[in-house]
C-alpha positions, 0 to 999 in steps of 0.5 A: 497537436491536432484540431478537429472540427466536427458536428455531433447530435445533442444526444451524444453530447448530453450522454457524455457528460459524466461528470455529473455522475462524479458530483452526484457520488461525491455531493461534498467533495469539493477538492480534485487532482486532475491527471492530465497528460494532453491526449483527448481523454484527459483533455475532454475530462478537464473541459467539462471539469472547468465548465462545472467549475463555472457554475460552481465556484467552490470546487477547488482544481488543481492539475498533475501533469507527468512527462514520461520522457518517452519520445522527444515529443513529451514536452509538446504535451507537457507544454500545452498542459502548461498553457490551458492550465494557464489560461484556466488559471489553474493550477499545475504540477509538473513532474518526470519519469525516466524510465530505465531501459532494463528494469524488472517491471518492464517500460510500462509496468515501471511507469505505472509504478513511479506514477502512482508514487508521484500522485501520493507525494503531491495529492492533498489529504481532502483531495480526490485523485481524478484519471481518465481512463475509458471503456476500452482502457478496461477491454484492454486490461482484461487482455493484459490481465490474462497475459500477467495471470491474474485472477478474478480480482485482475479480471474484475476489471478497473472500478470507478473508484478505488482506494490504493496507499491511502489515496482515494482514486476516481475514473469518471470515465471509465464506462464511457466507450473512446469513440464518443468521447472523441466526438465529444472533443469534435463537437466542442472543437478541442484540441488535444496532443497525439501521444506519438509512443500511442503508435509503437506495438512494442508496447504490449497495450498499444499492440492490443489496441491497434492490432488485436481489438481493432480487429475484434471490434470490428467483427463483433460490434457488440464485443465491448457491451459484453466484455463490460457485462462480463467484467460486471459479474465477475466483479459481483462474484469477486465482492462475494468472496471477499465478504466471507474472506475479510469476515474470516481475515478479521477474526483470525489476524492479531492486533500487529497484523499477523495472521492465525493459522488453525483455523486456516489449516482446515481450508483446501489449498485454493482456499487458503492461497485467497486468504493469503492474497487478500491478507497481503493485499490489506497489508498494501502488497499486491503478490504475484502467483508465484509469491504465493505458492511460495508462501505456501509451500514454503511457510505453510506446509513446511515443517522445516519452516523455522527461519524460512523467509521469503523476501519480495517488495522490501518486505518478509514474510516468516512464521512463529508456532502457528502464526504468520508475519508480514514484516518491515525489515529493521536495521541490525542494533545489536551493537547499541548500547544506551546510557540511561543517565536518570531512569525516571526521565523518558528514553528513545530507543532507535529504528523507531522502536518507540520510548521508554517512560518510566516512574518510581512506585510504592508497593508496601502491602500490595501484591504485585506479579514478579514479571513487572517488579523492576527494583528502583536502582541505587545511587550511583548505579550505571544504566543501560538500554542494550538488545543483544545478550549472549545465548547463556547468561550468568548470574548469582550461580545460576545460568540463564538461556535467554532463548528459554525465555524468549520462547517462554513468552513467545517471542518470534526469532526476528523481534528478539533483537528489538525488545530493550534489555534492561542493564543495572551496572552490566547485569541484566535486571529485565526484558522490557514488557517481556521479563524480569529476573529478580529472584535475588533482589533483596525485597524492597518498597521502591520499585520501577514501572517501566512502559514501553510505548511501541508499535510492535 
């Protein structure tokens, strides 16, 4: 713990107030999670948050304390986080992260990781999540940018409000430089925790804070002013081609997502490698380098491609003719077979495929199209909702290859198992919202209109 008294110009104290900045962005934002991990950014960001509150009553703070369980020190920081909280009567949220010694992210990467997870289960729909990052947490991310080969968006450096997994992310701080808020924190007689991991240059951004810039901030005084300029117009170049990328994304993507490819084909390869990113990006993935050449080597300019699949973060990405899909793996339910009892009462299909809703319709003198005229059943007919058929199927003499017909209607490869297929006593009647097969169906008045309401 340290205190540290000191004596700063009114200048210095004034140009440090960029909360005002925050209230004057955000004029009717009036609910805030405060990340707070007792070392003096997070600390000077609290004081000032506390002391606008006084003024105005409304805004509503509630504080996110996350100990990382790095060094035996932790519950030092977590401890005092707790008491100014309390005597602020605000309220705090503590949670921890034990980080595993091997994991594929690295000490850092993983933290970063698992903290974003514990805001986005404790931040309230209204609320703003607030972090403390400064000027120089942004120098030092342009250097680790470079180290992980990242491009123009990683190089853009960090924004002052950000958007990631629905929640909204504000850095009052971030074009503040360390050393003013630190005299900040001096003339306001504050005190603050020592992050004792800070010291260690194992850590890849320690090694660069306490090794690598403190040497080039010494010999170019101005190196900071001019990596903020630089991140600056990069982050202009960087909006200006997202502008023609998303134009094109938003014209060339269907209504599930998947991207249309030929009028990407015409592109060259670098082109095309930053529609894919930034298609993967509003899909809430961020690919590495590699995913990418990957995706397009692989899937793109691959002939072969059929049943290619390239699997990262859970997730896959495969192709159907010309479009490509980013797809959430299901469950196998090839196996389940459904017993509809009343086919006029609603079904719940499983791996939350939706429901079937059905009704009986009268189309005496009504022409209808065959591929939505499901015969009403009769009494006593069994019923059944399964998703699996055999690549031949045979009925009334006439042999059926299920996969002509998923083809027919364009169904990818990895869908055809999730449509329900509809049974009457073990004969399939129809595939829901795709097919019928009712060719030997005596006509009828009554028939079945079945909706399938789903996601897919």
């Amino acid at each position: 713990m340290v205190q540290i008294h000191s004596n700063v110009s009114f200048k210095i104290i004034k140009i440090i107030m960029f909360i005002q900045k925050l209230f004057l962005k955000y004029p009717q934002q009036k609910y805030f999670l405060l990340a707070l991990s007792g070392g003096v950014d997070s600390i000077v960001l609290f004081t000032q948050l506390i002391t606008y509150k006084k003024k105005n009553p409304n805004i509503k703070i509630r504080v996110i304390h996350i100990n990382h369980n790095l060094h035996l020190h932790s519950i030092k920081s977590q401890k005092y986080c707790e008491k100014i909280c309390k005597k602020n009567n605000v309220h705090i949220i503590i949670d921890n992260i034990n980080i595993p010694q091997k994991n594929k992210y690295g000490i850092e990467g993983y933290a970063r990781i698992e903290r974003l997870k514990i805001f986005k289960k404790y931040l309230l729909p209204k609320e703003i999540l607030l972090t403390a990052h400064n000027l120089n947490d942004q120098c030092e991310n342009i250097f680790l940018s470079l180290k992980r080969r990242a491009g123009i968006c990683g190089l853009s450096g960090i924004s002052y409000t950000s958007v990631y997994n629905d929640m909204k992310i504000v850095r009052p701080l971030i074009y503040t430089q360390k050393k003013k808020i630190i005299s900040w924190a001096k003339s306001k007689q504050l005190i603050w925790i020592e992050d004792e991991s800070n010291k260690h240059i194992k850590y890849d951004r320690n090694f660069l804070r306490n090794i690598i810039l403190s040497k080039i901030y010494k010999r170019w005084p101005s190196f900071l002013k001019n990596c903020t300029k630089s991140m600056k117009i990069l982050a202009n170049e960087h909006k200006s081609l997202d502008f023609f990328i998303l134009r094109f994304i938003k014209k060339n993507t269907f209504s599930d997502g998947s991207l249309y490819l030929i009028k990407f084909n015409q592109f060259k390869k670098e082109v095309k490698l930053s529609i894919l990113k930034k298609w993967l990006i509003i899909n809430d993935i961020i690919p590495t380098y590699n995913i990418l050449l990957r995706i397009y080597k692989e899937i793109i300019i691959n002939k072969n491609y059929f049943n290619k699949k390239i699997i990262f973060n859970n997730r896959e990405i495969r192709r159907f003719k010309e479009t490509i899909y980013y797809i959430v793996p299901q469950k196998n339910i090839t196996d389940i077979i459904i017993n509809w009892k009343n086919v006029l009462k609603p079904v719940i299909l499983p791996n939350k495929l939706g429901i079937l809703v059905s009704k009986k319709k009268n189309y005496k003198n009504q022409k209808i199209i065959s591929t939505y005229k499901i015969p009403f059943p009769e009494k006593n007919t069994l019923i059944n909702i399964c998703f699996y058929i055999k690549k031949k199927y045979v009925y009334a003499n006439q042999t059926i290859y299920i996969k002509k017909i998923w083809q027919k209607y364009n169904i990818p490869p990895w869908l055809r198992h999730s449509v329900p297929l509809l049974f009457y006593n073990k004969q399939l009647i129809a595939g829901i919202g795709v097919f019928v097969i009712n060719n030997h169906f005596i006509q009828s008045e009554k028939y079945l209109k079945i909706q399938w309401l789903n996601k897919i």
